[in-house]
C-alpha positions as CSV (number, residue, x, y, z in Angstrom):
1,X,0.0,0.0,0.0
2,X,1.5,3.2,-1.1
3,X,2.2,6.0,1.6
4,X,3.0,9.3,0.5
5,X,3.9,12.6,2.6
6,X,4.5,15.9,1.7
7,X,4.9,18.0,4.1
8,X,6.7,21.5,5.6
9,X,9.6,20.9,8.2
10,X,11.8,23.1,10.0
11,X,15.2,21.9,8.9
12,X,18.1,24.7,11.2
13,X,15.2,27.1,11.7
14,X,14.2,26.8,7.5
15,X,10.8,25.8,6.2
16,X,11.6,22.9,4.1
17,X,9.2,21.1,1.8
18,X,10.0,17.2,2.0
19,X,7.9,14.9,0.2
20,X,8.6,11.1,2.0
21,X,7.7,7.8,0.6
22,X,7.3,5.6,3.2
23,X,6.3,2.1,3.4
24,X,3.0,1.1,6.1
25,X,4.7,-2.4,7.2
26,X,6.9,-2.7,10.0
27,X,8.5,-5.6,8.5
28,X,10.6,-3.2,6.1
29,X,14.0,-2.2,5.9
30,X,16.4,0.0,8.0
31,X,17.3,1.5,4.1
32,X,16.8,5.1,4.0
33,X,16.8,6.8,-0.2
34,X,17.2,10.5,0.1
35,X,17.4,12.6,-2.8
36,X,19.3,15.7,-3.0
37,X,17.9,18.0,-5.8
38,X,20.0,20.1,-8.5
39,X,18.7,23.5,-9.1
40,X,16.0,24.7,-8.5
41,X,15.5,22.5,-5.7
42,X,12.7,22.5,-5.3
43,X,11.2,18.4,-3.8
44,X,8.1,18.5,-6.1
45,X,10.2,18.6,-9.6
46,X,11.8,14.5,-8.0
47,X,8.1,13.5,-6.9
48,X,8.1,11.3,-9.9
49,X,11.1,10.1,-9.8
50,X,11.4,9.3,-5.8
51,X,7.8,7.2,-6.6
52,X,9.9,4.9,-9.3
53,X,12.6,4.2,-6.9
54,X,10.5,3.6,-4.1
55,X,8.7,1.0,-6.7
56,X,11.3,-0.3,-7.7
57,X,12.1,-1.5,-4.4
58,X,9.0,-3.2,-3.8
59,X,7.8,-0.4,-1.4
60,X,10.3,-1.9,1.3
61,X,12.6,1.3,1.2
62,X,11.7,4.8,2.1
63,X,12.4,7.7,-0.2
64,X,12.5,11.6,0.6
65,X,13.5,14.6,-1.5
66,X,14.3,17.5,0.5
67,X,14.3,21.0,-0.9
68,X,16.7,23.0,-1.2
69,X,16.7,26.1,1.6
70,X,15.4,28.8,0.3
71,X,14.3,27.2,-3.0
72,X,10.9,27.3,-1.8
73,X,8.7,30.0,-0.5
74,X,8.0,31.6,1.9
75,X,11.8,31.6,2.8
76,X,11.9,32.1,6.3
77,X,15.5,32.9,7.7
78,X,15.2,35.6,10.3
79,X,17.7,37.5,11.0
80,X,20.2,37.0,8.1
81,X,20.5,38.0,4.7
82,X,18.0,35.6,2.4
83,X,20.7,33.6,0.7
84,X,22.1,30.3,1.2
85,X,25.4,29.1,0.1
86,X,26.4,25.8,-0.6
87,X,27.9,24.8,2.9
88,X,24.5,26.2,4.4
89,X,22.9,23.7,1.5
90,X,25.2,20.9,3.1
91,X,23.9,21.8,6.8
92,X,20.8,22.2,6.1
93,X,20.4,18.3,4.5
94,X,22.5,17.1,7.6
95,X,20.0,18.5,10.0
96,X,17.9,15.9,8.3
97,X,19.6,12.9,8.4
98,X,19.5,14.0,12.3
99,X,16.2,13.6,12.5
100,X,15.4,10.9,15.4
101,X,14.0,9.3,12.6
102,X,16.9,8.8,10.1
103,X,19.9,8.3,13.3
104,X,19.7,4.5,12.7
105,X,18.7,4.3,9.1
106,X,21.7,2.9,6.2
107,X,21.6,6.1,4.1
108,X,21.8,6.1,0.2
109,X,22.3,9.4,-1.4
110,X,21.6,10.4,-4.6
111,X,22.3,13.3,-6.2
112,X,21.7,15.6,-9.6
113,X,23.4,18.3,-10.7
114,X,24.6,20.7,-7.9
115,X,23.2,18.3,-5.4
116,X,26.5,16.0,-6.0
117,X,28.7,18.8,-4.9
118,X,26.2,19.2,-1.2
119,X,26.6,15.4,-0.7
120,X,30.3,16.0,-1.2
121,X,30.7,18.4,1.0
122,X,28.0,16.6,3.4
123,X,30.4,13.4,3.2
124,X,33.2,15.7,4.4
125,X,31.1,16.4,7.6
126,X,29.8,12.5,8.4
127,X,31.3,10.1,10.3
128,X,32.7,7.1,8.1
129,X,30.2,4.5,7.6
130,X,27.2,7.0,8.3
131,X,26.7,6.9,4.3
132,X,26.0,3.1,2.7
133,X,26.6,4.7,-0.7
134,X,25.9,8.4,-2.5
135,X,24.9,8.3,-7.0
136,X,25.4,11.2,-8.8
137,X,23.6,12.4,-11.5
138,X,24.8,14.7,-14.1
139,X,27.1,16.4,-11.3
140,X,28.4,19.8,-11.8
């Protein structure tokens, strides 16, 4: 049975659109897909492609695209100037894989375009073994 979420997080005080294909069974696996966008990067332009993954696993393994900060509105960063740069990009996707949620979960990354370089720099920042493996598509 297919479960899909989309919904609005708070990812280092950002409002983040996530959409999360999870599967219903507790028999599933501790696998976690999580797709970094190019740009824009914004979660809803992956929806399509998150859904054939998750398929393609049998619904077993749960997939999640996470926008980009700032990519979609309302960008909400009070305080500080209303840019991100890459390294706040990098932070901003770590916050959630810290999610009590994701802590025990075997991550696979994949990434297009400028998302390869925020799971580079995201790798830098992880303890070894945190990351099962990372794909990246047309990298720039």
């Amino acid at each position: 049975q297919l479960y899909i979420m989309s919904s609005r997080i708070l990812l280092n005080g950002i409002d983040t659109s996530v959409i999360e294909f999870t599967p219903r069974s507790t028999n599933t696996s501790d696998y976690k897909i999580v797709i970094v966008p190019g740009n824009p990067g914004n979660a809803g332009y992956y929806q399509e492609f998150a859904y054939h993954l998750y398929t393609l696993t049998e619904r077993a393994i749960a997939v999640s695209v996470i926008s980009h900060a700032g990519h979609v509105p309302p960008v909400v960063k009070v305080g500080e100037p209303p840019y991100f740069s890459l390294k706040d990009q990098a932070d901003h996707k770590l916050a959630y894989l810290a999610l009590d949620s994701h802590k025990d979960s075997k991550i696979i990354l994949i990434g297009h375009s400028m998302g390869c370089y925020v799971i580079q720099e995201m790798m830098k920042m992880l303890p070894p073994g945190r990351i099962l493996k990372a794909f990246f598509l047309f990298p720039t």
